[in-house]
Structures are given as structure tokens and as C-alpha cells.
C-alpha positions in Angstrom: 27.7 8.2 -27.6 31.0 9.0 -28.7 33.5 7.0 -25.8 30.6 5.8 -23.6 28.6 3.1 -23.0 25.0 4.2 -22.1 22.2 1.4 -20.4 18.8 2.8 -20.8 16.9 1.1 -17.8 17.7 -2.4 -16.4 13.9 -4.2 -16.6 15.8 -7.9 -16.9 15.4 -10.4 -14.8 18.6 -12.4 -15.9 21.3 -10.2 -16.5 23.1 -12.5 -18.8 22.4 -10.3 -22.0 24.5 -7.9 -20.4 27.5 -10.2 -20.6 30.5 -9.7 -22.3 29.8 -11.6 -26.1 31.0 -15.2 -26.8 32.9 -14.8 -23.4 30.2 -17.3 -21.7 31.2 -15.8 -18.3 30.2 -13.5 -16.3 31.8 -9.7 -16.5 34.3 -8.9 -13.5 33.5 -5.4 -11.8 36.4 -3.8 -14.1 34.4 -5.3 -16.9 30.6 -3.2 -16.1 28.9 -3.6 -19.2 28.3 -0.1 -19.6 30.0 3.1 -18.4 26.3 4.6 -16.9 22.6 3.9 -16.2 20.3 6.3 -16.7 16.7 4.7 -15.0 13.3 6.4 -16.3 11.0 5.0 -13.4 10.6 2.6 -11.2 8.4 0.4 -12.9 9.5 -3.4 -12.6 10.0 -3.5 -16.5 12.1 -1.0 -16.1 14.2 -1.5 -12.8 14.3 -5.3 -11.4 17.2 -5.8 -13.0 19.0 -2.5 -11.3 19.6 -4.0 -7.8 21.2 -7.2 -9.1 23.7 -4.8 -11.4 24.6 -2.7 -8.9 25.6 -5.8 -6.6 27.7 -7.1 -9.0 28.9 -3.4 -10.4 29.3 -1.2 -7.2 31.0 1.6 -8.6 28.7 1.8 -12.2 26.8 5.1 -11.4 22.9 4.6 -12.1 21.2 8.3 -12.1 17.9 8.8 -12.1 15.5 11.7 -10.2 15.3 12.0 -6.3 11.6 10.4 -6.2 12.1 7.6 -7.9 15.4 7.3 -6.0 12.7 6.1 -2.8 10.3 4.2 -5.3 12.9 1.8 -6.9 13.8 -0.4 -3.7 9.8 -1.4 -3.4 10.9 -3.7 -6.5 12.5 -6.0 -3.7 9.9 -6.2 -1.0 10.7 -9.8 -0.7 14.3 -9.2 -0.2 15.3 -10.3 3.1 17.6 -7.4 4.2 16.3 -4.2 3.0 17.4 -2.9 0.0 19.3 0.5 0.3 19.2 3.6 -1.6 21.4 3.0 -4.4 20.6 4.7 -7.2 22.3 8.9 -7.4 19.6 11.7 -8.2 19.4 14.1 -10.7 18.0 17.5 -10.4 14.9 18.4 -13.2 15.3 20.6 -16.2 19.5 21.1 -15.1 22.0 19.8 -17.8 24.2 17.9 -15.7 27.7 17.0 -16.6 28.1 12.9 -15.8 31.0 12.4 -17.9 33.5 14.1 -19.5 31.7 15.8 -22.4 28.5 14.4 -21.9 25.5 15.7 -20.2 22.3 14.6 -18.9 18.5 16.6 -18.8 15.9 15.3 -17.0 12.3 16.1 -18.0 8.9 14.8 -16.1 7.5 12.3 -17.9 4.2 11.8 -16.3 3.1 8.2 -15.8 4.2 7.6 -12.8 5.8 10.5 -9.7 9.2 10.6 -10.5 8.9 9.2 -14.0 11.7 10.8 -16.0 12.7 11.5 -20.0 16.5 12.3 -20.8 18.4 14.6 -23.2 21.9 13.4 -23.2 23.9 15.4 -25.4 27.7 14.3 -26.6 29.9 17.5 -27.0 33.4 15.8 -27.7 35.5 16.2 -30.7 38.1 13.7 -32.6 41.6 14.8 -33.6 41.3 13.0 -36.7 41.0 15.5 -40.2 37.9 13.0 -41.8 35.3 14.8 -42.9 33.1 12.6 -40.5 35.4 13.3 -37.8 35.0 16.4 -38.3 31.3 16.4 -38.6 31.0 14.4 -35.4 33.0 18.0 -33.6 29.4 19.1 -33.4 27.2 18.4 -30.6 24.7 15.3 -30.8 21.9 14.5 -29.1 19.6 11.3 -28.2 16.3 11.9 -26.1 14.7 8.7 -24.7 11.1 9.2 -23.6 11.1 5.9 -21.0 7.1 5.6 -20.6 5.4 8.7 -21.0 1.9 10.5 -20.9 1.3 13.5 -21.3 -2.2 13.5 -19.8 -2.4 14.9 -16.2 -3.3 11.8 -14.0 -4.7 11.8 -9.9 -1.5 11.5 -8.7 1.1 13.0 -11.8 0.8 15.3 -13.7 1.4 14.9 -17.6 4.7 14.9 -20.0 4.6 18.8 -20.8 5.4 19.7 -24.7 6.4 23.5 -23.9 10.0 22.4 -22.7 10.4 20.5 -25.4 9.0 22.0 -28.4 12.1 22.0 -30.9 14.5 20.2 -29.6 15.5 18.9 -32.1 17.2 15.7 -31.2 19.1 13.6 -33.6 17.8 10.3 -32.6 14.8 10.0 -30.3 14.0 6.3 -28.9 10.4 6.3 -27.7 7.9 3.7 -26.7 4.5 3.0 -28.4 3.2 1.0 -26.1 -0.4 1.5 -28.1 0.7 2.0 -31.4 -1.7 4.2 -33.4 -4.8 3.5 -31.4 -7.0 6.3 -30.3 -8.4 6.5 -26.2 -11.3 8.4 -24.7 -10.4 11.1 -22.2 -8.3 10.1 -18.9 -11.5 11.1 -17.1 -13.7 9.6 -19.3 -12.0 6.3 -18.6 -12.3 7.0 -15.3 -16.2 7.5 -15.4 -16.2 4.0 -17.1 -14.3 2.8 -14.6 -16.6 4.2 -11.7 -20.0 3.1 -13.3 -18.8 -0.4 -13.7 -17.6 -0.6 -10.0 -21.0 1.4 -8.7 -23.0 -1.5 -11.1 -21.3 -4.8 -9.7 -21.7 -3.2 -6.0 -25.3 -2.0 -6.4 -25.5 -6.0 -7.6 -24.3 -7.1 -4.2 -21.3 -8.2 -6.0 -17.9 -7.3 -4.5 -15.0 -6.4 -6.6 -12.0 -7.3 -6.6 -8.8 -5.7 -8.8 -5.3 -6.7 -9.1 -2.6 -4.2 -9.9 1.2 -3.6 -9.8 2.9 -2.1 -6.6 2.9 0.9 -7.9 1.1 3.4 -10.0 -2.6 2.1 -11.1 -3.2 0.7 -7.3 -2.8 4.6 -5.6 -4.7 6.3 -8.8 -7.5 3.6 -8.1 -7.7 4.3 -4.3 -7.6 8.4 -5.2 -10.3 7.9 -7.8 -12.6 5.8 -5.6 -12.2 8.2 -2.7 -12.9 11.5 -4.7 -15.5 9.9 -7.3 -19.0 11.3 -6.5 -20.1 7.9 -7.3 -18.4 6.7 -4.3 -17.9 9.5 -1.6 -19.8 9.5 1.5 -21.1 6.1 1.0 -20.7 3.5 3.0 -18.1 1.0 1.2 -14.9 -0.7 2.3 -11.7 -0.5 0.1 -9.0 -3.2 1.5 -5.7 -2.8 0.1 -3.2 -5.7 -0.1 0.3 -4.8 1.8 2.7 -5.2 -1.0 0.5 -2.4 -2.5 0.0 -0.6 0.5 3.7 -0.2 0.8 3.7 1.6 -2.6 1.4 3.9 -0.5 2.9 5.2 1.9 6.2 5.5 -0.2 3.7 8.1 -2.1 3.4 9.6 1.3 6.6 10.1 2.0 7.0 11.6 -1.3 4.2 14.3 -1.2 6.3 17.5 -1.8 7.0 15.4 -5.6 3.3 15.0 -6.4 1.3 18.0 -8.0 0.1 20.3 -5.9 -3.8 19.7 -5.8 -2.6 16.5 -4.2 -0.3 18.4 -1.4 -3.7 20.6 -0.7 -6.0 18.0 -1.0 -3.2 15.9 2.4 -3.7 19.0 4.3 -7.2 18.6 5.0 -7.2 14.8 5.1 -5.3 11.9 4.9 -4.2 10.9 1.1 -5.0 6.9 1.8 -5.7 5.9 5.0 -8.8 7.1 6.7 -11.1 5.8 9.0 -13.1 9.3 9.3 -14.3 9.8 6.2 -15.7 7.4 3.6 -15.7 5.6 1.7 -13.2 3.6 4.5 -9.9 2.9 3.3 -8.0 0.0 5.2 -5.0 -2.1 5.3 -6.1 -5.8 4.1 -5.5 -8.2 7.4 -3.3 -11.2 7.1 -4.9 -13.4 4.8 -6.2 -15.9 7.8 -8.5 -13.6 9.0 -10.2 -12.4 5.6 -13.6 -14.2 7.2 -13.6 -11.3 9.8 -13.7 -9.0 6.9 -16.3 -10.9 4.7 -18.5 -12.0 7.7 -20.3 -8.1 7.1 -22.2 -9.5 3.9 -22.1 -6.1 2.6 -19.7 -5.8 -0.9 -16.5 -4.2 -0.7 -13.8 -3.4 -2.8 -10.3 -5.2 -2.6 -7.1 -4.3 -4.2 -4.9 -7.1 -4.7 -1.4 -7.6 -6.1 -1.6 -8.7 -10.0 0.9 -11.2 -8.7 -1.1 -12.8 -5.8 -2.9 -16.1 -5.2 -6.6 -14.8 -5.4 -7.6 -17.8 -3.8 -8.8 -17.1 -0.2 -10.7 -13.9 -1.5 -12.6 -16.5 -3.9 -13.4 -19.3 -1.4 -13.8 -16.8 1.9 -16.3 -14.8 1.2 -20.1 -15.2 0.7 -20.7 -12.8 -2.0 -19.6 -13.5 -5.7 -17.2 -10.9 -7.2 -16.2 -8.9 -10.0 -13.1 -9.1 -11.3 -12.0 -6.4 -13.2 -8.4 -6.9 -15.4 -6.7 -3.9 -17.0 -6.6 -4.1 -20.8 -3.0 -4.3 -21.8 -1.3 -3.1 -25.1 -2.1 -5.7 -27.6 -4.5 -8.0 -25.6 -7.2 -5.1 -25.6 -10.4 -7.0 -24.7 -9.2 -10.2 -24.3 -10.2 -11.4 -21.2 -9.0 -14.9 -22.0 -5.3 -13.4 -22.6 -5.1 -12.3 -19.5 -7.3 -15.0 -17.5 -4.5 -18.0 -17.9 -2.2 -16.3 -15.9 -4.1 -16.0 -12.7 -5.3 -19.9 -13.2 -2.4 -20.7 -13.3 -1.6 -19.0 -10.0 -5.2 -19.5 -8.0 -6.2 -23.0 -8.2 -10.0 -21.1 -6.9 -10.5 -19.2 -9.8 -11.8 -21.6 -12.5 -13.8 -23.5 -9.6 -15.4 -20.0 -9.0 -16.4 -19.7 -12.3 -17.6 -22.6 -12.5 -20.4 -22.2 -10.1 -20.9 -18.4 -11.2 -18.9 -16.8 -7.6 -16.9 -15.0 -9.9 -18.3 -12.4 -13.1 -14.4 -11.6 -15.7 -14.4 -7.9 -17.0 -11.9 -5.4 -18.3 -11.2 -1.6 -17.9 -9.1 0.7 -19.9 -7.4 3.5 -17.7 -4.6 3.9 -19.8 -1.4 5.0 -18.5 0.7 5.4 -22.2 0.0 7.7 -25.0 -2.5 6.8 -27.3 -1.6 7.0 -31.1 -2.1 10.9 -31.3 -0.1 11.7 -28.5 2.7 9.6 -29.2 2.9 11.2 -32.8 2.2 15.0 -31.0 5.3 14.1 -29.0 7.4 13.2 -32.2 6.3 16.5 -33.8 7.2 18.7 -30.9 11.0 17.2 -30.9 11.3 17.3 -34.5 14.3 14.8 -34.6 16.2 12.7 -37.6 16.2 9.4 -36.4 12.8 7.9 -34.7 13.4 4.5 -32.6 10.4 3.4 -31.4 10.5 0.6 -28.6 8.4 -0.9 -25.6 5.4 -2.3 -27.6 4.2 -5.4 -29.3 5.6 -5.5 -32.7 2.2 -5.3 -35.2 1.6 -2.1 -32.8 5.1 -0.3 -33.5 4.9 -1.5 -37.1 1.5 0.2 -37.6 3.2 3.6 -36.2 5.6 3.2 -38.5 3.7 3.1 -41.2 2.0 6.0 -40.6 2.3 8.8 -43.7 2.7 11.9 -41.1 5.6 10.0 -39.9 7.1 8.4 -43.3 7.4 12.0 -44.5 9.6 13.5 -42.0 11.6 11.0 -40.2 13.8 7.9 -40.7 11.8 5.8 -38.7 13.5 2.2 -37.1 12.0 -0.7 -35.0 15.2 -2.4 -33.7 15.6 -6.3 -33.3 17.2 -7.4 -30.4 20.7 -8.3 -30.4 21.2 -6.8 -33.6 23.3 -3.8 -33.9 21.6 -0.2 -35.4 23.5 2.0 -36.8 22.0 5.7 -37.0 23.8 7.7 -39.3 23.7 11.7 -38.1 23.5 13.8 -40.9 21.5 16.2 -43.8 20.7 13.2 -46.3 17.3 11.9 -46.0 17.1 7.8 -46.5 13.8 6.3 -45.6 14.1 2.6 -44.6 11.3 1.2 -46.2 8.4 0.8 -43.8 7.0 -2.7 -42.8 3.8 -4.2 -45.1 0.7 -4.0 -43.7 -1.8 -3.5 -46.7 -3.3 -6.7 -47.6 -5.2 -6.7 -51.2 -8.3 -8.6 -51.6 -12.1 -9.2 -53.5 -15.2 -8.0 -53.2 -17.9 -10.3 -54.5 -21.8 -9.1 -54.5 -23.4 -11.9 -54.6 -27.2 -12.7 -53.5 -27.1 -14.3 -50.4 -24.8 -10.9 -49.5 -21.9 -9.0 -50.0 -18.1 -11.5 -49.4 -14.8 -9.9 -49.0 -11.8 -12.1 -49.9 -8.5 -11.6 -48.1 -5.0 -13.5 -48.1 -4.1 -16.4 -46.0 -1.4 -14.4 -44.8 -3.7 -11.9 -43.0 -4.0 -14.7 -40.2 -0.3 -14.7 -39.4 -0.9 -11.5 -37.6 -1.3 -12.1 -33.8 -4.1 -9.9 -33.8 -5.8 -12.3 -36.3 -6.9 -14.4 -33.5 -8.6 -12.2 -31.4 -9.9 -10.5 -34.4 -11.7 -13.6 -35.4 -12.6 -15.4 -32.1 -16.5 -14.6 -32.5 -16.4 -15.0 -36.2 -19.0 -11.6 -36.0 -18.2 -8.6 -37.8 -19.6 -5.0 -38.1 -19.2 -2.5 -40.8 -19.9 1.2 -41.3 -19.1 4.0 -43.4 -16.3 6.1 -42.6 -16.6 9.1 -45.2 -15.6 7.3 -48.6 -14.1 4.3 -46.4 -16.2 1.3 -45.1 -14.7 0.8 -41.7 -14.9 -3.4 -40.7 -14.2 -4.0 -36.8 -14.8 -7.5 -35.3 -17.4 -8.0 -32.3 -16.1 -9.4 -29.0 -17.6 -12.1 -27.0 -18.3 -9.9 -24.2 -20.2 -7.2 -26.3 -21.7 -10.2 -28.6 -22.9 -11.6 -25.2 -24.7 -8.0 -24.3 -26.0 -8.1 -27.3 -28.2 -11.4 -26.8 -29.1 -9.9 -23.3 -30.4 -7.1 -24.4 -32.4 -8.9 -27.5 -34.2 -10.6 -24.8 -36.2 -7.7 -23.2 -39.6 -7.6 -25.0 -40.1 -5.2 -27.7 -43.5 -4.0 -26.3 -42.2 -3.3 -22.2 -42.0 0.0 -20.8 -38.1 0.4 -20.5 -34.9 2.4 -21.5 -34.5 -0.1 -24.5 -37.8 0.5 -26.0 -37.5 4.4 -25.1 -37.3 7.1 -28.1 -34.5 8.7 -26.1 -32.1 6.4 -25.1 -29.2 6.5 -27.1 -26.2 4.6 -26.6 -26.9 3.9 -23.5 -27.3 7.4 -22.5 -30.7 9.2 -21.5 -31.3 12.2 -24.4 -34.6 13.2 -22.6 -34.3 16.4 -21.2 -37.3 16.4 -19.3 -35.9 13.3 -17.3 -34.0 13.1 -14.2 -31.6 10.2 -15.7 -30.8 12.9 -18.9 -27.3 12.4 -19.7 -26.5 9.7 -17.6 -25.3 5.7 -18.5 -28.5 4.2 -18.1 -29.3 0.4 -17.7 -31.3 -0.7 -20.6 -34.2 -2.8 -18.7 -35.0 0.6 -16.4 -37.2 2.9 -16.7 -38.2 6.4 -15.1 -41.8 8.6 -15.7 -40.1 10.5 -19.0 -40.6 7.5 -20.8 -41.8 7.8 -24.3 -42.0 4.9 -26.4 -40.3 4.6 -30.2 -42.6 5.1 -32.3 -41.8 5.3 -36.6 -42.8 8.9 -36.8 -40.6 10.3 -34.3 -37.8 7.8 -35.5 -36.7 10.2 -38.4 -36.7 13.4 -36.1 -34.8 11.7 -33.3 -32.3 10.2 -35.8 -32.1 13.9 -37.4 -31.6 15.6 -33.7 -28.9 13.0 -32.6 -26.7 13.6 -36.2 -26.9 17.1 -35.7 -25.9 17.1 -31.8 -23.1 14.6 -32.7 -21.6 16.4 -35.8 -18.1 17.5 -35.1 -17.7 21.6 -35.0 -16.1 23.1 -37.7 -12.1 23.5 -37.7 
């Protein structure tokens, strides 16, 4: 912008990108590859590089706000010495002046305590009597969103839209880390979440769940303790110490987290807390995990996603659960995400090999969904729409979205090519990627075959798409809706085909639904039911009462009018 040079976040791992171009050496500290660093959060893809550019650039400022000022150094746990404060904070909502003519805004962003968005705005002018120059007198502005949400989580609260309503930004660079896909509810996920835990343990299975330092490992230990499905009871959490030092940096950050949290620490510890249960604990050095196992009562471990899971597999006498996060563009692929931890816990495939270990995945979604990330863009109103941080078939499918066509200049940049994003009152849309592919319908008699392009399967979503080689299709207004079914759900599916049609149970009931008791009359009504129980309500399907249940469902499911 204008004179300066401008890094947004430092995620790398090898800071050779950052070198000067076809120099094929490394820059001297009079040669910083940028003039600032502005760092959104201190998320490992978004700060692991930081540490490394500061040692080699001392003087290159790096601003960021106060709390993730504390959180950043917990990227470099490992480090020998420890890793000082380096980074200089900025103050929230304050235009700040960190160059000549250039100023900084820093907005909560949610995701994550200290999480930040910036407005930097340029307010320099050019001697020079071109009619561009001159344009360019006038202030311009880029917002960059970092990771955002802008639902309230246990331990943030969410990206709030009335500070930035019609900002009016000429370029905004956000992520789309989901593209245009559409989540339940933050506490719906959550429920999901709870039930699947309460299910394994109630199957004397304990469960096990690897997460990053920070962020999902403290809203995981906050949900479990304040669940109903899990307070009082008599459970075990044990939390592994690289996660448990993310832990008590959120201690010693409480006067940043919202204040139903700060009410909630007066009355009783945040984490650790032997009084009340369920029992939160510091996980032992891994030598003594026997002592911990020797119980035979399930518990509930968090590990680092990054850890050998190997003595958790072979030291204990129950079989576990263990549940992966879904990540942005692996959604439901277990088998994505299962290679990785082979590859680092020789135990694992040798534990699923004689059944001591049951693979699942939760969503508890941490990014805007499609409709959020789209709300966001509408709020700023900009010119220019960069949208980053996501797999490529997601940020292409936001891009192609009409709502967005209409009213922006949208651009997905390539890395190591340069973008140039031309401030001004003409409207040029680049034209948006293709993603409609045409095809045949043939009725035939064995059934209905729908013909589509070779190229379809270039798509890395083809694979998972096809890995069952089982469709399902339903109508969608005028639209027949096709959506593949994954092995995990196709594997449900068989389980529950094997209950007999003529026992007493929730499968065979006239009220079960999804699921879900619809009796009213019964003590389970509204509640995730297991399909093989049963309770006294029971009423068995019968074909008159189909038609009238089918009728009363439609009716309670039907969307209110606008």
C-alpha cells in the first residue's frame, strides 16, 4: 500500500519464499522482506514462521493484539530457551498510526481469544499531475479478515457485523476455509459432539481426541465440563501437557475472554479441578499411563494431533474411540485423515486390527460456513474480493456464487504470481471458474442413468464422492438434489437393516424419526434415540397410521413463512 511493504501472517515453516527473487541468498537485516507484520492469531498456520523472522529481522515491527501477544510463543514449546514476547500490541477498535500515512484497526475476530481482523487504510498522496496519481490522493483501504467466525464460541465470542456494516473497503482478502457449505448451529454441533462421547463411554469405550495447542483442546474441556450430559458424573478427562500449557496461557488471559467465562472462574476453577466433576487432570508422564488405565473405568484423553498415540493404544485395557475433527475439504473422510497418525503411531493399525480401536469424525466448526462468509462480504460492501485460506474447488465454488458475481470483482490468487487490483468506479468481472458440468439423462428399464463428463473426476472431491459407489437423490423444489453415501453411514445402514422387522424397538416404532423420539407421551420425546431400544410408549408402524404420521412430520418440519 502505497510505499510499504505489508506481510499478512508468517504461517511458513521455511522462510525461503520471503527471500529476495533470483538473488538465491538469504536477505541481510537491512534487506527485511517487508516493512511490517500485521499477525491475525496465533494459530501455527498463521505464526510458526514469526519467531524465525524476527531472529533474522530484529527491528521489523510485527503488531498484533495484547492477547495473542502471550499466545504466540506456545508455537515454540520445544524451543530450548524460552521464547520471549516479541511481537508489539495493538489496542482494539483504535486507528493506529504505524507508518507514515498509514494506519491500522483492529477488530475481534472470534475463532480464537485474541483473534484479530485489520483495516489498514493508506492516506498518502503523489506529487505527480496523472490522473491516476491523482486518484490515488484519496484514501484506500484493504481489510483482511485472518480466520474468522462470527458465531459466539465457549471461550470467544464471535466476529461482530455492527462495527463493520459499510465499510466499505476497496479490497477485502478473506478466507473460505468451507467454501459455500452450510453447518448446523455451534451448539447443535456441540450436542453431536456430546451424544457421541456419552455413547462410546456408556460402551465402556474410552475416547480419545487429538487437537492443536490451542483453541478446540480448551473449548472441548469447557464443553465437557458444563454439558449436562457430563456434569456431576463420574468421568476422568486427562489432558496432554503441550495442551495443557495452552491452558493455563487462557488462564492467564481471563480479563480477554467474554465475560460469562470471567463469572463462571469466580466460582470455580476454569480447567483444573479436582472438587467438582467431571475430574479434570494433567496427563502423567507417559511411563505411568498404566496407573491411570489400571481403574478399568473409561475416561476421556486429550492428546496433541501431533503425538505418538501409541502408549494410550497398547496401555490400556479398554478399547477406544477415536474421534478426528472433519477438516475443510476432507469432510468425512476418515481415511484422509487416518494416514497421518499411522504414520506417526506404529499401534494404531495393530489396534484396528484386533478391534482396540473404533475411527469417527466430528464437526465443531471453528470457520464461517458458506452463509456467513457471504453475510460478512455483504456487510463490508467492498470492490475487490480476495478470497484465501481454503482448498481450491472450495474458494472456486464461492466464487461462483451469483450473489457474489453481481456485486464484486471477485479473485482467487495463485501463488507467486503477482495481482494487480485496480481501485476505481469501472466494474470488470474476471470471469468466474467452470464448474457446471453438462450431461444425459437416459430412462431406461432397468432404471433411470445420468451420464456425466470424464472431466467431472479431475475434481479432488471426485474421489471421496465416489468411494462407495452409492448414491441418493431427492427433490429439492424443481431441482433433484444427488449426494453420495459414505462408508461410515453406508455401514449404519446395514446395522440397522439387521434388526428384525417384527421386534419391539425404536426402529420398528411409528414415532421415531430420524433418530429422534416424536412421541410425546414418552420419556425419550425429543431426544437422539438408539434405534435397537425401546421404552413403554412404544407403538408399532402400522400402514394406517403411516399416512398421518408422514402428514404430522411435513407439517411440523415446513419452514415458517418469511
Amino acid at each position: 500500500m502505497g510505499p510499504y511493504r505489508i506481510l499478512l501472517d508468517c504461517g511458513l515453516t521455511d522462510l525461503t519464499p520471503l527471500d529476495p527473487p533470483d538473488s538465491g541468498q538469504k536477505p541481510t537485516s537491512n534487506e527485511s522482506p517487508a516493512d511490517l507484520v500485521l499477525c491475525s492469531h496465533a494459530h501455527s498456520d498463521h505464526a510458526q514462521g514469526l519467531w524465525e523472522l524476527h531472529r533474522r529481522f530484529p527491528h521489523l515491527p510485527i503488531y498484533t493484539s495484547e492477547a495473542t501477544t502471550h499466545l504466540v510463543p506456545l508455537n515454540w514449546l520445544d524451543v530450548a530457551d524460552a521464547v520471549p514476547t516479541f511481537c508489539q500490541a495493538l489496542p482494539w477498535r483504535s486507528p493506529i498510526e504505524v507508518m507514515p500515512h498509514l494506519t491500522v484497526e483492529l477488530f475481534p475476530a472470534g475463532h480464537l481469544p485474541g483473534a484479530a481482523a485489520f483495516l489498514l487504510t493508506y492516506t498518502g498522496g503523489s506529487s505527480s499531475n496523472s490522473p491516476m496519481e491523482k486518484f490515488r490522493q484519496r484514501p484506500y483501504s484493504v481489510f483482511y479478515t485472518g480466520d474468522f467466525f462470527l458465531s459466539n464460541a465457549r471461550l470467544v465470542n464471535g466476529l461482530s457485523l455492527e462495527a463493520l456494516r459499510g465499510l466499505k473497503p476497496d479490497v477485502l482478502i478473506i478466507e473460505g476455509s468451507y467454501g459455500t457449505a452450510r453447518h448446523p448451529r455451534r451448539r447443535h454441533q456441540e450436542n453431536q459432539l456430546a451424544e457421541l462421547i456419552d455413547r462410546a463411554i456408556a460402551q465402556s469405550h474410552s475416547v480419545l481426541l487429538p487437537t492443536p495447542t490451542l483453541g478446540p483442546g480448551q473449548e472441548l474441556l469447557t464443553l465437557l465440563r458444563s454439558h449436562n450430559n457430563f456434569t456431576g458424573r463420574d468421568i476422568d478427562i486427562w489432558v496432554d501437557p503441550t495442551i495443557a500449557a495452552g491452558c493455563d496461557a487462557y488462564l492467564s488471559l481471563l480479563p480477554h475472554l467474554p465475560s460469562s467465562v470471567q463469572n463462571f472462574a469466580r466460582h470455580q476453577p476454569l480447567f483444573w479441578d479436582e472438587r467438582v466433576r467431571p475430574h479434570v487432570r494433567r496427563q502423567p508422564p507417559l511411563k505411568d499411563l498404566p496407573s491411570i488405565f489400571a481403574t478399568g473405568k473409561p475416561c476421556i484423553v486429550l492428546a496433541h494431533r501431533d503425538a505418538d498415540l501409541s502408549p494410550y493404544l497398547t496401555d490400556s485395557p479398554l478399547p477406544w474411540v477415536l474421534l478426528l475433527p472433519q477438516q475443510p475439504g476432507e469432510l468425512d473422510s476418515i481415511a484422509a485423515r487416518l494416514a497421518g497418525y499411522q504414520a506417526a503411531s506404529p499401534a494404531l493399525e495393530a489396534a484396528l486390527q484386533r478391534e482396540h480401536l473404533i475411527l469417527d469424525t466430528y464437526l465443531l466448526g471453528e470457520h464461517c460456513d458458506g452463509p456467513s462468509t457471504t453475510q460478512l462480504i455483504h456487510n463490508l460492501r467492498p470492490q475487490h474480493v480476495v478470497l484465501v485460506h481454503g482448498p481450491s474447488n472450495y474458494l472456486a465454488d464461492l466464487a461462483n456464487l451469483e450473489e457474489l458475481q453481481n456485486r464484486y470483482q471477485l479473485h482467487i490468487p495463485t501463488p507467486g504470481v503477482m495481482m494487480e487490483l485496480p481501485v476505481g468506479e469501472t466494474f470488470i468481472q474476471p470471469a468466474p471458474p467452470d464448474a457446471a458440468y453438462e450431461g444425459e439423462l437416459l430412462d431406461t428399464e432397468a432404471g433411470v442413468m445420468l451420464q456425466l463428463p470424464h472431466t467431472l473426476t479431475a475434481d479432488p472431491r471426485w474421489h471421496q464422492f465416489s468411494d462407495t459407489g452409492v448414491i441418493e437423490a431427492r427433490w429439492q423444489g424443481e431441482e433433484l438434489v444427488i449426494r453420495s453415501v459414505v462408508q461410515r453411514e453406508l455401514l449404519h445402514r446395514t446395522q440397522v437393516a439387521a434388526i428384525a422387522p417384527d421386534l419391539d424397538c425404536c426402529q420398528t416404532c411409528q414415532y421415531c424419526r430420524g433418530h429422534r423420539c416424536c412421541n410425546a407421551a414418552s420419556p425419550l420425546y425429543g431426544f437422539r434415540v438408539s434405534l435397537d431400544g425401546y421404552c413403554p410408549a412404544f407403538e408399532s408402524v402400522t400402514p394406517k397410521n403411516i399416512a398421518a404420521l408422514e402428514d404430522e412430520w411435513e407439517e411440523r418440519d415446513r419452514p415458517p413463512a418469511s
